[in-house]
N, C-alpha and C positions, 0 to 999 in steps of 0.2 A: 312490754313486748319481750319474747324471750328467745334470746340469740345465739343458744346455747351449741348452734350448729355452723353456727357463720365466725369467719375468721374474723380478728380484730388487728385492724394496723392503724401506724399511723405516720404523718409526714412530720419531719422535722427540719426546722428552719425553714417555713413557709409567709411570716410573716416579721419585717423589719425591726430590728432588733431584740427578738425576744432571746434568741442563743445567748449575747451577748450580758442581757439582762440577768441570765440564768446561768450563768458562769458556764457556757459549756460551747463555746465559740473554740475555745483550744481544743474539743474532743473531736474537734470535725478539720483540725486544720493540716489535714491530707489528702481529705477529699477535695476533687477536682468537681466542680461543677460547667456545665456550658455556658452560664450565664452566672454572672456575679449576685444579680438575684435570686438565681433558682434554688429550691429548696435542697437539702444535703440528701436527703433519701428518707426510706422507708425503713419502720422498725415494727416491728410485732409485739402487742401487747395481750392477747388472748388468740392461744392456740389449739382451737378442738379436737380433744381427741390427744390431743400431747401427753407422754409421761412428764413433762418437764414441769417446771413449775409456772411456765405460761400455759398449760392446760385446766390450770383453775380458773372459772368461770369468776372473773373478778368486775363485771360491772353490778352497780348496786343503783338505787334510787331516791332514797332518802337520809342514808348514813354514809356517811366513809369512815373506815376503820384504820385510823393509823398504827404503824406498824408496831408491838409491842418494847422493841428498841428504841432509843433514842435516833428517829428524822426529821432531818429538815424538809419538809414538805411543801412543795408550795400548790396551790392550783393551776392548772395549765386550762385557761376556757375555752372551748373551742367548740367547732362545728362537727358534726358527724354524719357521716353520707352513707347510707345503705345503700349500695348497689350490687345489681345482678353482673355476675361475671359470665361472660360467653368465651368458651374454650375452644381451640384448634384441635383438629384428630392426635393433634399429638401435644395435646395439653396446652400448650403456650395458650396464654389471653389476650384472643384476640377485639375484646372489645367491655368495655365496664356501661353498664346501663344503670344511670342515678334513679334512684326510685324515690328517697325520700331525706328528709332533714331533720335536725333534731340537735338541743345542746348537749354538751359533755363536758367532763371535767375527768381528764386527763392526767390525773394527781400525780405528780413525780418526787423520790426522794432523792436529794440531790447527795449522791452516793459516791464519796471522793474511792476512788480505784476501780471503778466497773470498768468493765471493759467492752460491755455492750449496753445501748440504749436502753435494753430490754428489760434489763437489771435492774434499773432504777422507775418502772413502770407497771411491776405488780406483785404482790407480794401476798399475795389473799383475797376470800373475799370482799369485796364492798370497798378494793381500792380505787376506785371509777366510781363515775359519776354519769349519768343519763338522763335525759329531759322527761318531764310529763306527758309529753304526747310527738306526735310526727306532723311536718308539714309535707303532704304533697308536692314534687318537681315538677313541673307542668313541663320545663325543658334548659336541660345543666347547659343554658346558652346563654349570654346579651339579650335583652328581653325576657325574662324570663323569672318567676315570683322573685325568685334571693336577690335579685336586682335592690330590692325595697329592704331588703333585712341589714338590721345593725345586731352587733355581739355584746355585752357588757357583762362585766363581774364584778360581785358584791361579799366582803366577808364580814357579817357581823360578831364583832367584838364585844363583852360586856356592855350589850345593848347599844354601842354605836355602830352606824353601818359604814363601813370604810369600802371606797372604791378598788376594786384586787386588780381586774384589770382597764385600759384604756377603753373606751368605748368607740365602737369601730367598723363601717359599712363593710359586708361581706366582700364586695367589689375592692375592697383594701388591701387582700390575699395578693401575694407577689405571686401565686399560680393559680389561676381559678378558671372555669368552664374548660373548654376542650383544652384548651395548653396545659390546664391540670391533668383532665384524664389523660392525654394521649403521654405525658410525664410518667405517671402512677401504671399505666400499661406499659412500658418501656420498662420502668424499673420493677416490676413482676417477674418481667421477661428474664432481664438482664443484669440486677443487682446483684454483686458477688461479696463474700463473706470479708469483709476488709475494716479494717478500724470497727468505731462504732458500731456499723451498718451487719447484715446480715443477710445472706442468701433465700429471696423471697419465693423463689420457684421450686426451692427444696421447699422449705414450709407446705404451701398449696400444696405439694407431693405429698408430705405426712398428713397433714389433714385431711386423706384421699378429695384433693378438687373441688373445696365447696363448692355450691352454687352462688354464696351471696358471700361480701366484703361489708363490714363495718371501718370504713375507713375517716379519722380524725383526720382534719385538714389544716392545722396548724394553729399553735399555740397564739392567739394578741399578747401585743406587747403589754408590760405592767406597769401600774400605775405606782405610785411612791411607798404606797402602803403594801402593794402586792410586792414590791420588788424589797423591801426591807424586812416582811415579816413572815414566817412562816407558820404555819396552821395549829392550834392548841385546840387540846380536847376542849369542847362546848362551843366552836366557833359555831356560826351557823355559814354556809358559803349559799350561795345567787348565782348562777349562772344563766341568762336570758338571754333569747334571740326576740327582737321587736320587730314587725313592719312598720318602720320611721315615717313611709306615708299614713298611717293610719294609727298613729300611737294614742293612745287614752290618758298616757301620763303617770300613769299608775306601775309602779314597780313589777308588782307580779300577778296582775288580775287583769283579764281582757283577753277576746278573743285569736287577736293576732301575737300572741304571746306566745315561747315557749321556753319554761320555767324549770329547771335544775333547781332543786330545794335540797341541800344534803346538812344535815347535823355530825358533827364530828366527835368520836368517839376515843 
């Protein structure tokens, strides 16, 4: 699918300990949050239509292309939500409509002196990662399909497959259904250019107003292998979301499956 028109963001520090895991818990320690679990904000990692260098179109689906410099890279698995944005006469968003699901792989280079999240999340194309196919939302509520879905990630190494990250019911997200959107619409609104973080309502401004949001819902935590080792040319990476009521058992075949396959370059 091709998303060449819709903005790309994503939440950071949405799920227990991965900041921490991912040395970047100091980059956020001025942000005030409401709640001690709530996620730190919103970053931009593809900007349409941008002169900058988040206007290149950097999701990919079978390769990621690590940066020609020496990065430490690691995977970031996560979910991704296409949704419809509905705007107010005077732009503000007032409401995010989920349409659909799907894995991602979030690749970040862990980039000592950035000074925006942004920096370290894209740098070309085929730095992302995207699932093979879309799950339908039937309703972004309690009850509701992603109720039944689990996350996992997998990075094969010279034929062994090491677990990257933890494996993890979607319901595990420290913000998820309406507390998420009505979060993610709030900070649209109202997130101002500070530390880290970035001014999300100028963004939608330069991008004249998508209609639609590609938004990443936060990084799982990593597992011993993910959190020690970072990415080399010829890895292969897994990224899966499974319906855990209906699983086959089978890694990457089956129809409640959706399978991020990227070879690494």
């Amino acid at each position: 699918m091709d998303l060449i028109h819709v903005i790309g963001l994503g939440v950071a520090g949405n799920f227990t300990h991965h900041l921490e895991q991912a040395g970047e818990l100091e980059d956020f320690k001025n942000v005030v949050t409401a709640e001690p679990d709530a996620p730190k904000g919103i970053f931009p990692f593809y900007l349409p239509g941008s002169d900058s260098f988040l206007g290149v179109y950097s999701i990919g689906t079978d390769r990621l292309d690590l940066p020609d410099y020496e990065a430490n890279a690691q995977v970031e698995p996560e979910i991704a939500v296409l949704f419809t944005i509905v705007y107010d006469e005077d732009h503000t968003v007032a409401d995010l409509v989920a349409e659909k699901f799907t894995t991602f792989n979030d690749c970040t280079i862990r980039k000592e002196g950035a000074k925006k999240i942004s920096e370290k999340k894209s740098w070309g194309p085929n730095s992302k990662g995207m699932g093979d196919k879309w799950i339908p939302i039937d309703k972004f509520e309690e009850g509701g399909i992603m109720d039944r879905y689990h996350l996992c990630s997998f990075v094969k190494r010279d034929s062994v497959l090491h677990p990257y990250g933890v494996d993890a019911p979607l319901r595990g997200y420290s913000y998820f259904y309406g507390k998420l959107k009505n979060w993610l619409i709030e900070k649209m609104n109202t997130q101002e250019d500070f530390g880290p973080l970035e001014n999300i309502a100028e963004h939608l401004k330069t991008c004249g107003y998508p209609k639609q949001a590609l938004i990443t819902i936060g990084a799982t935590a990593y597992a011993e292998f993910g959190e020690k080792n970072y990415l080399k040319r010829g890895d292969e990476i897994y990224v899966i979301a499974y319906d855990a009521a209906n699983d086959t058992g089978d890694l990457t075949t089956g129809e409640n499956k959706v399978v991020l396959h990227q070879k690494v370059q």
